[in-house]
C-alpha positions, 0 to 999 in steps of 0.5 A: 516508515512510509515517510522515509524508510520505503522510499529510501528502500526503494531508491537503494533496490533500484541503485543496487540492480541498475533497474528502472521499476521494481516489484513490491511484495508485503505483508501486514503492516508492510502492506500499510506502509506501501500504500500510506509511502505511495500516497505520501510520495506520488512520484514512487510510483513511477517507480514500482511495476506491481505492488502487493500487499498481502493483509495490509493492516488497516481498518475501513470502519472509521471511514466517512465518505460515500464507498465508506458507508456503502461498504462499512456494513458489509466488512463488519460481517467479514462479506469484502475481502479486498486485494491491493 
């Protein structure tokens, strides 16, 4: 999906409308997509003005750098909320 599916779509959105930049709105494993698609393909962001991405399903818990271990408590006890 993020490999090839949210680029494509967002290569046919911006064919079909003429346009330069589009919003992106997600939920869920959307969300996910999005993020692990601009992180795949540094060029598309370029090409989206403001992406959301509304309960991105993804988990903090395995993480091993410096923010991970600083913050991984405070998610465990539902204390983070985040908003991509």
């Amino acid at each position: 999906m993020a490999e090839y599916d949210v680029p494509a779509t967002i290569d046919y959105v911006l064919d079909t409308t003429e346009s330069n930049k589009l919003q992106y709105i997600s939920h869920s494993v959307g969300g996910k997509n999005f993020i692990a698609a601009m992180s795949l393909h540094p060029e598309y962001n370029e090409k989206v003005g403001i992406g959301i991405t509304m309960g991105p399903a993804g988990f903090m818990s395995h993480m091993f750098n410096g923010i991970g271990r600083l913050i991984n408590p405070l998610l465990r006890q539902g204390q983070v909320w985040f908003l991509f």
